[in-house]
DRENMISE-736263 format. One line per field, with one value per residue (C-alpha): residue number from 1; x, y, z. Coordinates in steps of 0.2 Angstrom, whole numbers, plus 5000, padded with zeros to 4 digits. Layout:
<rs>
num	[NUM, ...]
x	[X, ...]
y	[Y, ...]
z	[Z, ...]
</rs>
This chain:
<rs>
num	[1, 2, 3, 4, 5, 6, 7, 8, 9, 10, 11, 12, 13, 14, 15, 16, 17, 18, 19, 20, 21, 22, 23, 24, 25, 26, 27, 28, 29, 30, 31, 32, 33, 34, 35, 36, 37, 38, 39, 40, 41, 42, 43, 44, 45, 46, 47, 48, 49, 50, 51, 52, 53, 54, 55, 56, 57, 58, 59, 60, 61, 62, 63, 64, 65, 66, 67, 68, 69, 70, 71, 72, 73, 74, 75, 76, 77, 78, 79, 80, 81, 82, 83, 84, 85, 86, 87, 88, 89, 90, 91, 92, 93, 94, 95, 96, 97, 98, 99, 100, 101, 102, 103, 104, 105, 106, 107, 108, 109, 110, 111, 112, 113, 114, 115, 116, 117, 118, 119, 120, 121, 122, 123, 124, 125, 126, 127, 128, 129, 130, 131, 132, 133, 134, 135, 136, 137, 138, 139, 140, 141, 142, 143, 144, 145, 146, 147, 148, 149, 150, 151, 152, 153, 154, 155, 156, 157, 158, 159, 160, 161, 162, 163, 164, 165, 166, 167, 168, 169, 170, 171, 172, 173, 174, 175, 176, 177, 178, 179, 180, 181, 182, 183, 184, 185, 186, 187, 188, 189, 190, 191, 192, 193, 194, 195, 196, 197, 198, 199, 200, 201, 202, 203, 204, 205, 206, 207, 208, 209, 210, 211, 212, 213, 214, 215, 216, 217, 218, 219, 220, 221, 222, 223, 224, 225, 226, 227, 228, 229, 230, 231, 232, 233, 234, 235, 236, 237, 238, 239, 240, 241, 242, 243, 244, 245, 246, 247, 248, 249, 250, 251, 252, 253, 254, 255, 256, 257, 258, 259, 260, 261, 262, 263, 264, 265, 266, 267, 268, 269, 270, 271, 272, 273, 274, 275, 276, 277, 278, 279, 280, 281, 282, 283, 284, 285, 286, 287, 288, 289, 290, 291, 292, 293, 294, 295, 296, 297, 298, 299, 300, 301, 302, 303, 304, 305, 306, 307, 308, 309, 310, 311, 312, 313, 314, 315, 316, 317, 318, 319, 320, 321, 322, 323, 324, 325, 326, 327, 328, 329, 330, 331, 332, 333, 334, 335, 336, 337, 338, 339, 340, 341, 342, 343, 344, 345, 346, 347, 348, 349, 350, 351, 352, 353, 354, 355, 356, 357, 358, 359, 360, 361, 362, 363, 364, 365, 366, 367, 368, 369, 370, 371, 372, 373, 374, 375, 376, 377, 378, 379, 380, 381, 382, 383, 384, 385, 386, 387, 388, 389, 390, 391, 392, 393, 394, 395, 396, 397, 398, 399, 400, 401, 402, 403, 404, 405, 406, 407, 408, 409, 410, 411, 412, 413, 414, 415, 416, 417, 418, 419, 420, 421, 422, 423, 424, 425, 426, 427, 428, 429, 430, 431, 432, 433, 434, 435, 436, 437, 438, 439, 440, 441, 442, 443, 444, 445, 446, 447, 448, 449, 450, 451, 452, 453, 454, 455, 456, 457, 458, 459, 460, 461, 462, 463, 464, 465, 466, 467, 468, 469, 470, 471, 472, 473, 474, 475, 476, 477, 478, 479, 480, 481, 482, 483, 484, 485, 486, 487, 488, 489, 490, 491, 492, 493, 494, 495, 496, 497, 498, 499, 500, 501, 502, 503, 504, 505, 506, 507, 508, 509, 510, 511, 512, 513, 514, 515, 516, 517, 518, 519, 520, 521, 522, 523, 524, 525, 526, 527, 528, 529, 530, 531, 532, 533, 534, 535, 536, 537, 538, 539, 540, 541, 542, 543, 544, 545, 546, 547, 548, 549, 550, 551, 552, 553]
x	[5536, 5534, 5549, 5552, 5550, 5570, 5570, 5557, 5566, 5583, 5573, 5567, 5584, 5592, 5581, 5582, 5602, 5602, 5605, 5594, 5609, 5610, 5591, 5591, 5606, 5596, 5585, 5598, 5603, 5619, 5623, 5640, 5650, 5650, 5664, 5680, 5693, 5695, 5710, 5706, 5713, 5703, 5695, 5677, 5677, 5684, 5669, 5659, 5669, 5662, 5645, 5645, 5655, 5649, 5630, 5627, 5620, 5608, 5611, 5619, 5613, 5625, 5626, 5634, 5649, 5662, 5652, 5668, 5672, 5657, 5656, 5673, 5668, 5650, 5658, 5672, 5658, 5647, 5663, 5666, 5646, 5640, 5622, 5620, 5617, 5605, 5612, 5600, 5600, 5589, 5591, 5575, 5583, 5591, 5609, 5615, 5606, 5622, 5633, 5645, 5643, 5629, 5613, 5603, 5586, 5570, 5563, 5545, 5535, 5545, 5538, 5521, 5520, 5525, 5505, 5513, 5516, 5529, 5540, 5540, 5543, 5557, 5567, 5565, 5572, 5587, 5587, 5588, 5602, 5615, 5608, 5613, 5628, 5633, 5628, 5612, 5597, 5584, 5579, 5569, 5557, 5544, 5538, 5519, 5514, 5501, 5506, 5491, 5497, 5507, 5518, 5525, 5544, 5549, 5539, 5535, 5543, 5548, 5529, 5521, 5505, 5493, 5477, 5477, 5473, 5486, 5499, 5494, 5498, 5514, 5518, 5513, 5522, 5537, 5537, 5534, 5548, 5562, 5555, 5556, 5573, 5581, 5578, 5566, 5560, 5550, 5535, 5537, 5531, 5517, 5505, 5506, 5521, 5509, 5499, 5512, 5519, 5535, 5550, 5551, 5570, 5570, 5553, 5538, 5524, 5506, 5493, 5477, 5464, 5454, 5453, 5440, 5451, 5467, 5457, 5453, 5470, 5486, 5482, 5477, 5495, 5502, 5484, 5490, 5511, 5504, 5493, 5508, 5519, 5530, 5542, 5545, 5539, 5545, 5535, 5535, 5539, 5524, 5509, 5491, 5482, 5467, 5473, 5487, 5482, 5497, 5504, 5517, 5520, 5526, 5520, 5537, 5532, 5515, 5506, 5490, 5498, 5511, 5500, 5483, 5483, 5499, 5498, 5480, 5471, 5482, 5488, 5506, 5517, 5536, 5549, 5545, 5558, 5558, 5564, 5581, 5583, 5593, 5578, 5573, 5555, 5563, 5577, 5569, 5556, 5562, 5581, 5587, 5583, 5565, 5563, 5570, 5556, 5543, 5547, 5550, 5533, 5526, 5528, 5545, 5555, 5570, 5577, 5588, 5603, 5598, 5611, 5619, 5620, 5625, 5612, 5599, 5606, 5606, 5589, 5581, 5590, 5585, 5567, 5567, 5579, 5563, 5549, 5543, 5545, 5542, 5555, 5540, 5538, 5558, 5555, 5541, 5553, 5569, 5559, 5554, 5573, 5577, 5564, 5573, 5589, 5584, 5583, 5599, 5609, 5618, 5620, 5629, 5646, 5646, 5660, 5665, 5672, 5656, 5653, 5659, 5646, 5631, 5630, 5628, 5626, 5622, 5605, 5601, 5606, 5597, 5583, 5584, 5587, 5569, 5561, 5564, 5559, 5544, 5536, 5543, 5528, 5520, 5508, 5508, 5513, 5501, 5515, 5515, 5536, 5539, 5548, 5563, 5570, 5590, 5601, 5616, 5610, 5598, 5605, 5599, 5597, 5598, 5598, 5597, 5587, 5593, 5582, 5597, 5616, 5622, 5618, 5616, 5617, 5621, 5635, 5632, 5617, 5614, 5628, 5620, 5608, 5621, 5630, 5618, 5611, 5626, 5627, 5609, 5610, 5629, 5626, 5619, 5626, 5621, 5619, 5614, 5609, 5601, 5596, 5610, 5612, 5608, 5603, 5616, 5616, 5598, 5598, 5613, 5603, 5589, 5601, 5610, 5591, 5587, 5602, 5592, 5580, 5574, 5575, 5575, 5575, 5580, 5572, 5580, 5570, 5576, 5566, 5579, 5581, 5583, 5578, 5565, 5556, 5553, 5550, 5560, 5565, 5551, 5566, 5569, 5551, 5549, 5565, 5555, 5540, 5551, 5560, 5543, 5536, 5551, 5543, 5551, 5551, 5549, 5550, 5552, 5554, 5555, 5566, 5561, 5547, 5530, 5521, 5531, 5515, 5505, 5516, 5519, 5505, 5505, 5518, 5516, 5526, 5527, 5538, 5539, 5552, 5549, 5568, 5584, 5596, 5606, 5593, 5580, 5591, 5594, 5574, 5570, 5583, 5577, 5558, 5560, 5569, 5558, 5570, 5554, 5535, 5530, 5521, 5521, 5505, 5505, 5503, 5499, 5485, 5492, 5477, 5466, 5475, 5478, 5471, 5478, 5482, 5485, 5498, 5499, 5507]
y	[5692, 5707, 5719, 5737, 5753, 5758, 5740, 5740, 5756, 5744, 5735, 5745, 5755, 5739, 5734, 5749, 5749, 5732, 5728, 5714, 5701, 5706, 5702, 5686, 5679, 5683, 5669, 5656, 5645, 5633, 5620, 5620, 5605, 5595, 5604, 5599, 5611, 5623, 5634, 5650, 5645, 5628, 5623, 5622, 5642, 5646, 5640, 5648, 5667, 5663, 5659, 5676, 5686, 5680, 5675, 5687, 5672, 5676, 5663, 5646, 5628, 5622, 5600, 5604, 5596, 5602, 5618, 5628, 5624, 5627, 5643, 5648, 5643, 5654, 5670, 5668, 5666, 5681, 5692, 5688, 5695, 5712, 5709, 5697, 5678, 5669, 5652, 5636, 5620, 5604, 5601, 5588, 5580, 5596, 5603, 5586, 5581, 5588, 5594, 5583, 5586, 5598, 5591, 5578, 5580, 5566, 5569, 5577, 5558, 5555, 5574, 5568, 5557, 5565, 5572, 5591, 5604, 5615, 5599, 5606, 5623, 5622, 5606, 5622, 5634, 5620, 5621, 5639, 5644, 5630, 5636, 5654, 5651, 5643, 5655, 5645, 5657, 5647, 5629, 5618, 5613, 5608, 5594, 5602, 5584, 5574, 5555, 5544, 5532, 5518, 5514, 5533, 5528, 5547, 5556, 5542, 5547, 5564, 5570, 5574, 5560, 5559, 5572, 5584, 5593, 5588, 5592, 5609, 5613, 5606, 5615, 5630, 5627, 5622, 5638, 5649, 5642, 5643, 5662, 5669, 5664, 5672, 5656, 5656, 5642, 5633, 5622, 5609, 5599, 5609, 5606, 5589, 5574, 5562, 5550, 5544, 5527, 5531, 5543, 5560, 5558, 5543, 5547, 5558, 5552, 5557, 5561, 5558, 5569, 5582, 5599, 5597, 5583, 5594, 5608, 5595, 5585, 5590, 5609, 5612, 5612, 5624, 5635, 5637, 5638, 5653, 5660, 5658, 5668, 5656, 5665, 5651, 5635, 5622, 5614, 5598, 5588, 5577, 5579, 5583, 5579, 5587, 5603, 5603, 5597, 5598, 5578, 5576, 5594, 5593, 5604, 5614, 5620, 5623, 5640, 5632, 5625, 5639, 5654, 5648, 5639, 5645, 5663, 5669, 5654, 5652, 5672, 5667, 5681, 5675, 5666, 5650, 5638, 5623, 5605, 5601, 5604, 5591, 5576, 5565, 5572, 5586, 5579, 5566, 5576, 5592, 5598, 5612, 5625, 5622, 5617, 5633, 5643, 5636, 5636, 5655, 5656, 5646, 5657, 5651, 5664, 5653, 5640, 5628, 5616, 5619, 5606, 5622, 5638, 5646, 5636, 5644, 5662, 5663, 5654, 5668, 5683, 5679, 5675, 5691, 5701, 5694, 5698, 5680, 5683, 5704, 5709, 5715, 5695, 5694, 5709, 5702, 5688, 5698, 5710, 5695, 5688, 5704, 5706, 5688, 5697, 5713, 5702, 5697, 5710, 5716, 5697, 5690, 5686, 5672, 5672, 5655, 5659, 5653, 5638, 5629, 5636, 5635, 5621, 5602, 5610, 5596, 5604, 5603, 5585, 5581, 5588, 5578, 5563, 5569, 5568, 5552, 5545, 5554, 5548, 5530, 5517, 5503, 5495, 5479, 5467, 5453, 5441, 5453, 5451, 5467, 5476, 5464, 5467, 5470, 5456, 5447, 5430, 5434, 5429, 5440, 5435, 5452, 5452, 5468, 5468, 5480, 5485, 5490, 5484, 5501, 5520, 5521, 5541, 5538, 5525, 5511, 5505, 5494, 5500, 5511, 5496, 5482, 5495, 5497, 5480, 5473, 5484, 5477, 5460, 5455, 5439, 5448, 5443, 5452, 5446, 5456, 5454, 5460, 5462, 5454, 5440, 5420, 5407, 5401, 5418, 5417, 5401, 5406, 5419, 5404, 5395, 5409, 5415, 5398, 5400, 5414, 5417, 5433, 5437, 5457, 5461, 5478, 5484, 5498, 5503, 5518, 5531, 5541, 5548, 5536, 5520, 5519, 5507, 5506, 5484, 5472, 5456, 5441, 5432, 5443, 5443, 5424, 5425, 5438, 5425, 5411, 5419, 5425, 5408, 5402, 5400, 5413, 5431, 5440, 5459, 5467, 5488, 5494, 5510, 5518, 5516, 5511, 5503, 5484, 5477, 5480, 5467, 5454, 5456, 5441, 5448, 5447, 5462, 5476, 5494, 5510, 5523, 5533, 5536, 5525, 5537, 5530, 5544, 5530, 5516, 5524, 5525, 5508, 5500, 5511, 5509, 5489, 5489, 5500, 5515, 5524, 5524, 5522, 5538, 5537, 5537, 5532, 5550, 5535, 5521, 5505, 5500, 5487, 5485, 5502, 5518, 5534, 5539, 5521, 5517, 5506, 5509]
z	[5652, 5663, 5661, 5669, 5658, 5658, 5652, 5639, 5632, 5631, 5621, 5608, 5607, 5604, 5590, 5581, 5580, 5573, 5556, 5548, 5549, 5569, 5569, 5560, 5571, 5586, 5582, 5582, 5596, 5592, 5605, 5615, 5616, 5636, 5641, 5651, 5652, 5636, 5631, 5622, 5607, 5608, 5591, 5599, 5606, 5587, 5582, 5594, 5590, 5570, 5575, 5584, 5573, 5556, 5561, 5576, 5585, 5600, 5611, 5615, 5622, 5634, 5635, 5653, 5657, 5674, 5680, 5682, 5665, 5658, 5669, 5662, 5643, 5646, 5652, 5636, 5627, 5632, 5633, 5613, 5611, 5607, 5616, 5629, 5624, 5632, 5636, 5640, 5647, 5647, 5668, 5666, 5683, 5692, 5687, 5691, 5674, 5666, 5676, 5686, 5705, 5705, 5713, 5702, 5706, 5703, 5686, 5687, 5689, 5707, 5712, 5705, 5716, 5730, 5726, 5736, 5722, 5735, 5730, 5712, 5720, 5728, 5717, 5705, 5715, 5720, 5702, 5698, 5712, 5704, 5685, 5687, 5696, 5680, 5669, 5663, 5659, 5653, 5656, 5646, 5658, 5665, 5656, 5653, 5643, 5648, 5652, 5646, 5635, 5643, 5627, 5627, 5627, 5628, 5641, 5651, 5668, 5662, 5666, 5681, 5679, 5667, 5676, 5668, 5684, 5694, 5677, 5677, 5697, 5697, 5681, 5689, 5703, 5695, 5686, 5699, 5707, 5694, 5687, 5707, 5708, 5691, 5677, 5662, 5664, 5647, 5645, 5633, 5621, 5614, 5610, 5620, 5617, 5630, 5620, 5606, 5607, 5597, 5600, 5590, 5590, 5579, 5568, 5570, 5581, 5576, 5588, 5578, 5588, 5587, 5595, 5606, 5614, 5615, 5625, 5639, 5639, 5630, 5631, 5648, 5658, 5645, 5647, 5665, 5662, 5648, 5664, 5675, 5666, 5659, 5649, 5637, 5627, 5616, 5601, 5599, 5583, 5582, 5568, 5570, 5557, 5561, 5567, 5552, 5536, 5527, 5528, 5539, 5546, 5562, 5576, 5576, 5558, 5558, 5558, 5563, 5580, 5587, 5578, 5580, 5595, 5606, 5601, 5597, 5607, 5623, 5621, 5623, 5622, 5627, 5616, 5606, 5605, 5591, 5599, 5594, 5574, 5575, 5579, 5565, 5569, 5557, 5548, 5539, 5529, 5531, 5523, 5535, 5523, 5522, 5539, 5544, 5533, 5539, 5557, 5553, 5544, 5557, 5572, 5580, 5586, 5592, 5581, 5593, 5587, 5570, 5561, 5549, 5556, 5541, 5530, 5541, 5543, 5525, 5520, 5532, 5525, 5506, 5512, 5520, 5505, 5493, 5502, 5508, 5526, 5531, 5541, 5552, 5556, 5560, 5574, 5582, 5588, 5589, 5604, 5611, 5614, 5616, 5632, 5640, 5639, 5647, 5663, 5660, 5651, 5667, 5675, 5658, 5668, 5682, 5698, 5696, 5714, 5719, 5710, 5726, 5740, 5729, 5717, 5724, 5742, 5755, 5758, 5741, 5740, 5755, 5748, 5732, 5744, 5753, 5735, 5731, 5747, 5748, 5729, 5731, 5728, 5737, 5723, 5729, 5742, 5742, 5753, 5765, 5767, 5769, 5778, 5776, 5795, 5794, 5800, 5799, 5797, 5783, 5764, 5754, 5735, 5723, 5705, 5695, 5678, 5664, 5649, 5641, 5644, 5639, 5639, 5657, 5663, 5681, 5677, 5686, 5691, 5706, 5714, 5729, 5730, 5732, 5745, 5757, 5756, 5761, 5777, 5782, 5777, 5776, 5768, 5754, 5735, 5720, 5703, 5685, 5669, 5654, 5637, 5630, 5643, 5635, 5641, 5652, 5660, 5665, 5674, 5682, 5690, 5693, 5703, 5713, 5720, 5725, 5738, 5745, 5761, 5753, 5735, 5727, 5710, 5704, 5688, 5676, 5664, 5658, 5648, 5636, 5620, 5604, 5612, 5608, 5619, 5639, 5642, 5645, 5637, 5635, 5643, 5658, 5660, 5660, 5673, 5685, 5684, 5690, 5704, 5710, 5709, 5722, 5740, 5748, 5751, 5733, 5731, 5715, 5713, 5696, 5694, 5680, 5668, 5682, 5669, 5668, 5681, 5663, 5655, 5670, 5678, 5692, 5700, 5721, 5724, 5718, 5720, 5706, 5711, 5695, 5691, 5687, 5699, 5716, 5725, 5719, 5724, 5742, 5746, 5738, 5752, 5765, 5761, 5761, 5778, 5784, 5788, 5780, 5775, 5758, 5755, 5736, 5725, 5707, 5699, 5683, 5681, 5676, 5665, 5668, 5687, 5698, 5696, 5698, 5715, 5723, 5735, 5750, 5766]
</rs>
């Protein structure tokens, strides 16, 4: 991270006038509750005041919440600081990811597809003017993991395509687009969260490869986020066996990965964030006192969400007090927080008076809008039935297909869908099931298509934390076969997930749009109608059927 002189002098001066337990504190990120409204005498700012005041915390993740109250929380916050905290955000899918009414942008598979890295650009700099106006100083993104494994049921979506290549010019992109406009941006999940076929917030995956593999997959996007500049990254909690020998170390806590390979291979020289302390990738082998050592002896400068603050402060301190850790190995990090907050040292408070003119603009939700109609996907349409022409006589057949009857970010799903279908086709009725729907439930959905001219079928299958998987039900599946099978015109768009063709593979029709959010549901309608041109192409293979880069028109 490049800083000025009269900076770099701020920076030293400040390191020299802080006591060990001001240095060990820099190094530890709490999390903030979502926040509605809070009173200065709230229990959840206390708690805030006693991080600060007893453990000299350096900075705070922010779950996001109303951006005027978060705004307001965040400059209480920094106001009850001595040095400026650095406060984070995971805005995976734009401000709107967490913060009600800002703009909610694609994840990075929609702007994979898209195949124009100045997407990445600018959805980071949409990004980055909302972020700072917030008081947000560093996001945790991009997404610098390579996609290659279609059972992945945590990147999934969340990545930009599985070319390496192509991975690494939208990272850079994305970067370049966040750090011109004033946010740190991270690349995460080093050294690669791709090619796992389990979750690392419920267990620890394992990526079983060597290094010579790494340096021409995982490593490459974060090779050119380091080259970039990128001022931060995040290790990931999954185990390499052949690069760490030491059973079941997790990337986060391994000298071998952050020292040898981040640092002395790639050169890396801004701030190392751990994954959430709080992932089972962690938890379930590692106490917090322990994981904190080694994640300190490992290379980490920042230790984020760790579940006790205290338990940590004082685990580093007697480490340090007895000579395990040199308080050499505690500066290095503390002068590289320190260098993140020179930037920001003079920025610390937010005008909350301009929440309103800056964050969810209708430019920047226009251009989220443009996104998602660009990278929507034409895989397939062997009945040639589309486009399905608006009209009033039309009866159209629409049944939505959850994964999951619950958990669902954007609330309601199908809602924009059954909307704007029932202004182009008035006749249109909408049906829904999922998971949890029996028997009964599925026929019910067999008779009302058979009432149909036209029958579309929705898809969500939603890629999220401790889910742990991205199909749907043999049932569902068996009912998509069935309503496919009917003589008339079928057209299936998946909104999530792109890989359910791998598992129903005789479907006729075939849409991705690469993300669950109405912006999705409002291009699939237009795209089907043809209000638009698909444009799309898979930034994924679908093994054994499409290859990367295929899209019809």
């Amino acid at each position: 991270m490049v800083i000025s002189p009269s900076e770099k002098r701020w920076v030293e001066k400040t390191l020299r006038s802080m006591s060990l337990d001001e240095k060990i504190g820099q190094m530890l990120f709490p999390g903030v509750p979502n926040a509605g409204f809070r009173s200065l005498e709230s229990n959840d700012l206390e708690i805030v005041r006693r991080n600060i005041a007893d453990f000299h915390v350096g900075g705070y993740h922010t779950f996001g919440g109303d951006p005027a109250a978060v705004a307001l929380m965040l400059n209480e916050m920094q106001r009850e600081s001595k040095l400026p905290l650095l406060i984070t955000a995971d805005l995976e899918g734009g401000p709107g990811y967490v913060l009600f009414g800002a703009t909610r942008l694609p994840l990075a598979m929609s702007i994979g597809a898209t195949g124009d890295p100045q997407i990445a650009y600018e959805a980071a700099k949409v990004t980055a003017e909302e972020a700072r106006a917030v008081g947000v100083d560093i996001n945790f993104y991009p997404v610098a993991d390579v996609q290659n494994n279609p059972l992945n049921p945590i990147i999934n979506i969340r990545s930009f395509g599985e070319d390496p290549a192509q991975v690494s010019t939208f990272v850079r992109a994305y970067i370049r687009g966040a750090q011109e406009n004033g946010l740190i941006a991270t690349a995460k999940h080093f050294p690669g969260h791709g090619d796992v076929a389990t979750d690392s917030h419920l267990e620890m995956p394992v990526l079983n490869v060597t290094m010579a593999r790494l340096e021409s997959i995982e490593l490459p996007p974060f090779k050119a986020a380091v080259d970039q500049g990128v001022g931060a990254v995040m290790s990931a909690h999954i185990w390499l066996p052949n690069i760490e020998p030491e059973k079941g170390v997790p990337s986060t806590l391994s000298k071998n990965v952050l020292t040898g390979i981040l640092r002395d291979e790639l050169h890396f020289g801004g701030l190392v964030f751990t994954d959430s302390l709080t992932m089972r990738g962690v938890t379930t082998n590692f106490p917090v006192a322990d994981a904190t050592l080694r994640a300190v002896e490992a290379g980490v400068d920042v230790l984020l969400l760790t579940p006790d603050v205290a338990t940590a402060f004082n685990t580093i301190k007697s480490a340090v007090e007895s000579g395990r850790i040199p308080v050499s190995r505690i500066d290095a990090s503390v002068r590289r927080i320190l260098t993140a907050k020179a930037k920001f040292r003079d920025q610390r408070f937010t005008d909350v008076n301009r929440l309103m003119a800056v964050v969810g603009t209708k430019a920047h939700r226009e251009f989220a809008q443009h996104i998602a109609d660009l990278a929507i996907t034409l895989v397939r349409d062997e009945r040639h039935v589309l486009p399905l022409r608006p009209s009033p006589d039309l009866r159209i057949v629409q049944i939505n297909v959850l994964d999951n009857r619950i958990g669902w970010r954007e609330g309601a799903v199908g809602r924009v869908a059954a909307a704007e279908m029932l202004k182009r086709f008035p006749r249109t009725v909408t049906g829904q099931i999922d998971d949890q729907s029996n028997a009964n439930e599925l026929d019910l959905a067999r008779k009302l298509a058979q009432t149909g001219d036209a029958i579309v079928v929705n898809a969500f299958v939603r890629v999220a934390a401790y889910k742990g998987s991205i199909d749907l039900t043999l049932p569902e599946m068996a009912l998509l076969r069935d309503l496919a099978a009917m003589k008339k015109p079928f057209v299936l768009t998946v909104f999530g997930s792109p890989y359910v063709l791998t598992h129903i593979p005789d479907m006729p029709s075939y849409i991705v749009t690469y993300d669950t959010t109405p912006l999705a549901e409002m291009a699939m309608v237009r795209a089907i109608t043809g209000e638009i041109e698909f444009k799309g192409k898979l930034p994924i293979s679908l093994p054994g059927l499409y290859p990367i880069g295929h899209g019809l028109k």
